[in-house]
C-alpha positions as CSV (number, residue, x, y, z in Angstrom):
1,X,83.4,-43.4,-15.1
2,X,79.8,-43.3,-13.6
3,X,77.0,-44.5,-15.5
4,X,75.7,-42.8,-18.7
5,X,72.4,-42.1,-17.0
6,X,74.2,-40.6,-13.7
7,X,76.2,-38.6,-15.6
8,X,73.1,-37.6,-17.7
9,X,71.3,-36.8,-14.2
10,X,74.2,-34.5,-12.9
11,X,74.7,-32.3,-15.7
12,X,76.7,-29.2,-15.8
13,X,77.7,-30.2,-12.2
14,X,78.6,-34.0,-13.3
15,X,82.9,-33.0,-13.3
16,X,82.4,-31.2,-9.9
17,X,80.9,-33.6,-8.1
18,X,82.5,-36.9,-10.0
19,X,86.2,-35.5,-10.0
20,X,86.4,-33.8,-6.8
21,X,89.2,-34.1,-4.8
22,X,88.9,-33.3,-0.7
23,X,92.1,-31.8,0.7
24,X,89.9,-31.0,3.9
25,X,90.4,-34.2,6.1
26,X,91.6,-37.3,4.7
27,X,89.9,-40.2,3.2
28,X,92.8,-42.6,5.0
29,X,91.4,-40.9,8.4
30,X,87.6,-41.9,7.9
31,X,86.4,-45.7,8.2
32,X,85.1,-46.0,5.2
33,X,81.7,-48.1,4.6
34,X,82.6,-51.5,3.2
35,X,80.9,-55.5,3.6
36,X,83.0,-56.1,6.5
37,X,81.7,-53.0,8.5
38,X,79.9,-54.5,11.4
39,X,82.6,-56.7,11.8
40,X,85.5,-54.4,11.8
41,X,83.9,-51.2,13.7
42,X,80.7,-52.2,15.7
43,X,82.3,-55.4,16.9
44,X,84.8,-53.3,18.6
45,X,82.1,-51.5,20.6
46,X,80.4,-51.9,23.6
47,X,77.0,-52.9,21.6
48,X,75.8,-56.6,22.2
49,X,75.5,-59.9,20.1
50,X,71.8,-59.2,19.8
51,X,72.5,-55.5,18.2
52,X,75.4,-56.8,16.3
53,X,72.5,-59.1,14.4
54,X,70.2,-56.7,13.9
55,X,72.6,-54.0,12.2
56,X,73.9,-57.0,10.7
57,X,70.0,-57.2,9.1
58,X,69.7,-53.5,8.2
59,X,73.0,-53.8,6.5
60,X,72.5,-56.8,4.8
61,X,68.8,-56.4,3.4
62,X,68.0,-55.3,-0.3
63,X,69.7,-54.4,-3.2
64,X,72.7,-52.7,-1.1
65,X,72.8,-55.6,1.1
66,X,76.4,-56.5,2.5
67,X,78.2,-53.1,0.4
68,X,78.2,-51.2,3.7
69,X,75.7,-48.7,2.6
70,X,72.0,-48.1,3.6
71,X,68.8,-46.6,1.4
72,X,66.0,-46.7,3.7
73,X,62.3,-45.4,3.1
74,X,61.2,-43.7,6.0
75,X,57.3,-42.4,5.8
76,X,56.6,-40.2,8.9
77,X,55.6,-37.1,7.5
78,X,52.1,-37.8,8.2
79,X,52.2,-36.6,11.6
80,X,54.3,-33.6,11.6
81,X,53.6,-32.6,8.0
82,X,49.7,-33.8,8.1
83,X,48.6,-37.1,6.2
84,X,46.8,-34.6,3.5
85,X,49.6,-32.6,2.7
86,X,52.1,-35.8,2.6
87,X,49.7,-38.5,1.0
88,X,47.4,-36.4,-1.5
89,X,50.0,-36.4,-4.4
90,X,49.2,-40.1,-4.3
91,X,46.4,-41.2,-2.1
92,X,47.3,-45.0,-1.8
93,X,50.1,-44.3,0.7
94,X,47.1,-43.5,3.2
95,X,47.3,-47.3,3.3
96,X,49.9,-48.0,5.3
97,X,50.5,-51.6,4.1
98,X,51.8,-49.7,0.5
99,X,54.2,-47.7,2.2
100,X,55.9,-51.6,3.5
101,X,55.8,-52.6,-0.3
102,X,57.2,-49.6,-1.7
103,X,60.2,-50.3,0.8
104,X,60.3,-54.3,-0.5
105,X,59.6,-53.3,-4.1
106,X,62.4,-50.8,-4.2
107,X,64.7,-52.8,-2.2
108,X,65.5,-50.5,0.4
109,X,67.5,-52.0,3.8
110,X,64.6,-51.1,5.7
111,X,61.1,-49.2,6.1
112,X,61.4,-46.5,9.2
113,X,57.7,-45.1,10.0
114,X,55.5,-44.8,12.7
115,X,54.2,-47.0,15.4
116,X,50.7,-47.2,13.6
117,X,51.8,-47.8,10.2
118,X,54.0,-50.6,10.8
119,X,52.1,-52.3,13.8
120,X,48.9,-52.6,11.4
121,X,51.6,-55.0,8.9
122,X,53.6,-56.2,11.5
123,X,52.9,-59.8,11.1
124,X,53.0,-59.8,7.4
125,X,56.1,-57.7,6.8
126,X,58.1,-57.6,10.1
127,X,60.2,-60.8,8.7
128,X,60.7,-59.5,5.3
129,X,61.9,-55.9,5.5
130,X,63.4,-54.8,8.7
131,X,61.3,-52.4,10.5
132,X,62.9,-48.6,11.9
133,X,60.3,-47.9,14.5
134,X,59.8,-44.1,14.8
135,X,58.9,-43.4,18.4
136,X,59.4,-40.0,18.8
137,X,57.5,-36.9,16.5
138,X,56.6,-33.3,16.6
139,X,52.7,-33.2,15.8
140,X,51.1,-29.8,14.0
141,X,47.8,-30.0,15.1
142,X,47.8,-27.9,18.6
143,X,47.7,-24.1,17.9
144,X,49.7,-22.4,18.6
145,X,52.6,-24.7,17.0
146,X,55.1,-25.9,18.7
147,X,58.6,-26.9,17.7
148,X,59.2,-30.0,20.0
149,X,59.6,-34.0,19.7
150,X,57.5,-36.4,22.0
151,X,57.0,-39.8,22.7
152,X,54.2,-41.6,20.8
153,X,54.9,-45.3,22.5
154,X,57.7,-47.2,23.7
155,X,60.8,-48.8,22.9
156,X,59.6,-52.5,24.1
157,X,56.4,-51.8,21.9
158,X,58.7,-51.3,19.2
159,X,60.6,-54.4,19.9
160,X,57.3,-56.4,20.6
161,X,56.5,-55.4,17.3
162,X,59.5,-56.7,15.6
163,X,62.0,-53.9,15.2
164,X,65.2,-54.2,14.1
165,X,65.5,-50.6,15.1
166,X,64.2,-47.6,16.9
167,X,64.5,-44.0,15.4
168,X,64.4,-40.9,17.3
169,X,64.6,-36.8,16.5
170,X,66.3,-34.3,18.7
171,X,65.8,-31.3,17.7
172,X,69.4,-29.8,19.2
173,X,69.4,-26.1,20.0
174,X,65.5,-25.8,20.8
175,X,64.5,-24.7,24.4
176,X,63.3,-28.8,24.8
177,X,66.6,-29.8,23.6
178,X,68.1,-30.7,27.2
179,X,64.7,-33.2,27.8
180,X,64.7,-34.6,24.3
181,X,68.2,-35.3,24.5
182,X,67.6,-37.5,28.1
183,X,64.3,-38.9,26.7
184,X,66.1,-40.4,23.8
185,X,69.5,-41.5,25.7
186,X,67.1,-43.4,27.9
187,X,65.5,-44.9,25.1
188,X,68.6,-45.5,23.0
189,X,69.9,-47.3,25.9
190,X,67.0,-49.6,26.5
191,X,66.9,-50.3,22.8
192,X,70.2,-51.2,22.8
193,X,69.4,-54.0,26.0
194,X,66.6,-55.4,24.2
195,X,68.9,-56.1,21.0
196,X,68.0,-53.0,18.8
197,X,69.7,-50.4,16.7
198,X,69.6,-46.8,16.7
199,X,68.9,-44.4,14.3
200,X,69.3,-40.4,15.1
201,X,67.7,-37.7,13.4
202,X,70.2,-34.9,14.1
203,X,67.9,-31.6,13.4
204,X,69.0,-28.3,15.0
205,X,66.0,-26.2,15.7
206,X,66.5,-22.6,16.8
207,X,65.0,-19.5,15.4
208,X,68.5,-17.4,15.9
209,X,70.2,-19.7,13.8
210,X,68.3,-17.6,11.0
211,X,70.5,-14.3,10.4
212,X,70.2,-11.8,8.1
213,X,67.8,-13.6,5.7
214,X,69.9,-16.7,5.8
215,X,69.2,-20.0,6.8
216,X,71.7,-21.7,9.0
217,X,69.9,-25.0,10.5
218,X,72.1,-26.8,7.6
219,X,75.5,-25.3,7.8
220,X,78.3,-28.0,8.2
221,X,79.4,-26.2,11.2
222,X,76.1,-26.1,13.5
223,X,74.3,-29.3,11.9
224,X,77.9,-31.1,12.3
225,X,78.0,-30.5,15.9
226,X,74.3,-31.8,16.4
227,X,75.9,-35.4,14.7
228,X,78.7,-35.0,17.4
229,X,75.9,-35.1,20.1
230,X,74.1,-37.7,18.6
231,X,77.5,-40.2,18.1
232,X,77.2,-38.9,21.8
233,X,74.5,-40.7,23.0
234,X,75.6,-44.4,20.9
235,X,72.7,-43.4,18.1
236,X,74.4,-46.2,16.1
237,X,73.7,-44.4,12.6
238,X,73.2,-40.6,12.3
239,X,70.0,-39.0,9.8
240,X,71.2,-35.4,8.5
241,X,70.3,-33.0,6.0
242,X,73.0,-32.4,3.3
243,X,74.7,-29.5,4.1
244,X,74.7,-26.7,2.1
245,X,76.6,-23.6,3.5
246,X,78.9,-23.0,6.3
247,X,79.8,-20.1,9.0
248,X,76.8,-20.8,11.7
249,X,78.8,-20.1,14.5
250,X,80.2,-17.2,13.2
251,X,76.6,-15.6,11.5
252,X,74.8,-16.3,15.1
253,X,77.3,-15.7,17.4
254,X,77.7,-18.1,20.1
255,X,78.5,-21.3,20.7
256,X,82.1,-22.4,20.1
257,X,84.0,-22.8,17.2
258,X,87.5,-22.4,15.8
259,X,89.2,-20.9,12.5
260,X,90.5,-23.7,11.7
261,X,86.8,-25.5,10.7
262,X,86.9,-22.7,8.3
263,X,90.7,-22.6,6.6
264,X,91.3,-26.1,6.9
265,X,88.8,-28.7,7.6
266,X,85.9,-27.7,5.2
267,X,85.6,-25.8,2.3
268,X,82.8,-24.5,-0.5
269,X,82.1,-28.0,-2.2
270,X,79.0,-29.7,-1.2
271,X,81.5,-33.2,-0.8
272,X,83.9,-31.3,2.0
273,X,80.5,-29.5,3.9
274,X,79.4,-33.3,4.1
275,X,82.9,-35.2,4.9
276,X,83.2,-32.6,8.4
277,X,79.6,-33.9,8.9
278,X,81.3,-37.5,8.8
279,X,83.9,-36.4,10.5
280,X,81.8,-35.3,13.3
281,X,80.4,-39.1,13.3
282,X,83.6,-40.7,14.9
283,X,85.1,-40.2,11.3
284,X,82.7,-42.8,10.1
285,X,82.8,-45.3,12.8
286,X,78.7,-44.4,13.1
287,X,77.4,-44.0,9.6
288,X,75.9,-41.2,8.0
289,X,72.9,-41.4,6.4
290,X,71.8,-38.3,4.6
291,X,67.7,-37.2,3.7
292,X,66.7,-36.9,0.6
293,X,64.6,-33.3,1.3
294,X,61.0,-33.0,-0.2
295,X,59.7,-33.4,-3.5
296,X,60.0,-30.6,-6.6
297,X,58.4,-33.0,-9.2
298,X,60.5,-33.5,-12.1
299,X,63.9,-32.3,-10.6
300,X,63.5,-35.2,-8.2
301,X,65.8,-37.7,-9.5
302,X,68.7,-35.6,-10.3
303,X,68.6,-34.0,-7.1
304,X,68.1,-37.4,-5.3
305,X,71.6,-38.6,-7.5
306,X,73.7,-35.8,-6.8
307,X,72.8,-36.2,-2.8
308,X,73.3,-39.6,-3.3
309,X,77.4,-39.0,-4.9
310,X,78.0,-36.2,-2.4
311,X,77.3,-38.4,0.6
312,X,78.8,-41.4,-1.3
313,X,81.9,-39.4,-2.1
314,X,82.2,-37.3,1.6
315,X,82.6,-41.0,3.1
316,X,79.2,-41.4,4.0
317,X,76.9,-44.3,3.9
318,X,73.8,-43.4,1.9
319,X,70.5,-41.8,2.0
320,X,66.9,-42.2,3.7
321,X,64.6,-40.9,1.2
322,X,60.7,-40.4,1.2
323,X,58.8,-38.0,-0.1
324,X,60.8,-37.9,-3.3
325,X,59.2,-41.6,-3.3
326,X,55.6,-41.3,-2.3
327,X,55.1,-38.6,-3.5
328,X,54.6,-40.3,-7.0
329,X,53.4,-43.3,-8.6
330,X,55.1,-46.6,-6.9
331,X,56.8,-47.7,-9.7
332,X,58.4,-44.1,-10.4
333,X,58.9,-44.5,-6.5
334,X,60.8,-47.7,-7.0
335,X,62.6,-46.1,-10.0
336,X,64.1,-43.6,-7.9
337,X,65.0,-46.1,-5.1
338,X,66.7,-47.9,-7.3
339,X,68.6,-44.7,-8.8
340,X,69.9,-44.0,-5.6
341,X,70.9,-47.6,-5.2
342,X,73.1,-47.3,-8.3
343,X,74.9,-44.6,-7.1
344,X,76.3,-46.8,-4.2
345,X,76.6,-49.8,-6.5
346,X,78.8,-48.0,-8.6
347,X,82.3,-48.7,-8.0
348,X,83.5,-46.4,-10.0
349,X,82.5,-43.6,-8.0
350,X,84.7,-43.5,-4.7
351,X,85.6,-41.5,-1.5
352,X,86.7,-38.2,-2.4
């Protein structure tokens, strides 16, 4: 059984999620996270010794270090959400170097922000934490708005820096979907040359995929296929939002699909939405880290525990979480890190 205090955490929903069984796809048909995973999937691929090392580093820093499973901080809501509205709940994160120790203090695998935050630690921190370097963002300042990701530097600034990784969004479905897309392969690739890993955040971005009052940017169907594309392109570990509904392509009508996603390969329950989006990663072969949403105060840390067991459970191999973090005193910040942690430290809670 899990924990007392998961359980606690969980609630009414503590036997749904904890007890689930998924008769969707297989747990014998997804590589399952595990010590040994560089070894036994990325060394099979066409990556080279020097990004072998440095997933080797993200998988084998902090308190998950060498399980196969990732909690990474990643703080770059400042640009596209404004530094205000991300850092006023807590105004020391406007210092960039406490974002770095909020990442060491709550032993996360790795800090991902932006090219100004970690350059201005770079020499202090760039050996003790591995650094995801951002290099791509969607800034709110220019009216009117616009729903696109550029580039804010480059991927040998990043790796001048000290990266052991680059991170990238595409926002897949927008009208700038077919540059981002090339942008990022090109970066991705380079990356890759200079030693680096690569982390994907797999957004789909499309007013049409809002029908009738509903919301489907998250549906397993639509957000699944966006991780397809992004396995596409060698992002060596996909970022997704926990899915929460299904039926995209059918509610927006177009695209491709088939009946079978529907009456075989996914269900209701949160754990089969989330092991199609696995499945869409090369059934596991490039991990699937899931975010950890924004921050509703009090509800945080149950909300960050039950992501953390649905992705756990759905074959997945764990969460980058930040505003839930920040957002809050460090030390409630680290609490929650830590929670999360737990989750993947538990060995009693397994693939589904």
């Amino acid at each position: 059984m899990a924990t007392k205090k998961i359980e606690e955490l969980l609630g009414a929903s503590a036997d749904s999620l904890l007890n689930h069984k998924c008769n969707t796809i297989s747990k014998e048909n997804i590589h399952q996270p595990g010590a040994d995973f560089v070894d036994r999937i990325f060394a099979q691929t066409n990556r080279n010794p020097q990004v072998l090392r440095s997933l080797q580093q993200l998988y084998g820093t902090g308190r998950l270090a060498n399980t196969g499973y990732m909690s990474i901080l990643p703080v770059d809501q400042g640009i596209e959400h404004s530094a205000g509205a991300s850092f006023a709940p807590n105004p020391i994160y406007f210092d960039s170097e406490n974002i770095v120790k909020l990442a060491v203090e709550g032993g996360c695998n790795a800090v991902a922000s932006t090219f100004g935050v970690l350059a201005s630690v770079s020499r202090k921190y760039a050996h003790k934490i591995p650094f995801v370097v951002k290099i791509n963002h969607n800034e709110f300042l220019s009216y009117p708005n616009k729903y696109d990701q550029i580039m804010f530097g480059s991927v040998k600034e990043a790796w001048n820096m000290g990266a052991v990784a680059v991170g990238a969004t595409i926002y897949f479905g927008s009208p700038e979907s077919s540059r981002q897309i090339i942008e990022v392969a090109k970066a991705f690739e380079l990356a890759h040359e200079l030693g680096m890993a690569t982390i994907l955040w797999c957004y789909t971005r499309n007013n049409a995929f809002k029908v009738d009052g509903i919301d489907y940017h998250t549906a397993t169907d639509l957000s699944s296929q966006a991780n397809h594309l992004g396995v596409t392109i060698q992002a060596d570990i996909i970022k997704q939002k926990l899915s929460d509904k299904n039926g995209g392509y059918n509610a927006v009508k177009f695209g491709k699909t088939h009946p079978k996603v529907y009456s075989e390969l996914t269900t209701d329950h949160p754990i089969d939405l989330c092991r199609y989006q696995v499945a869409n990663c090369y059934m596991g072969r490039m991990g699937l880290i899931n975010s950890g949403g924004e921050s509703k105060g009090e509800s945080d840390m149950a909300e960050a525990v039950a992501t953390a067991i649905i992705n756990k459970r759905a074959g997945g191999q764990g969460l980058i979480s930040g505003r839930k973090a920040f957002q809050k005193p460090m030390k409630d910040g680290v609490e929650l890190l830590n929670t999360i942690q737990d989750v993947y430290l538990d060995k009693t809670i397994t693939i589904a």
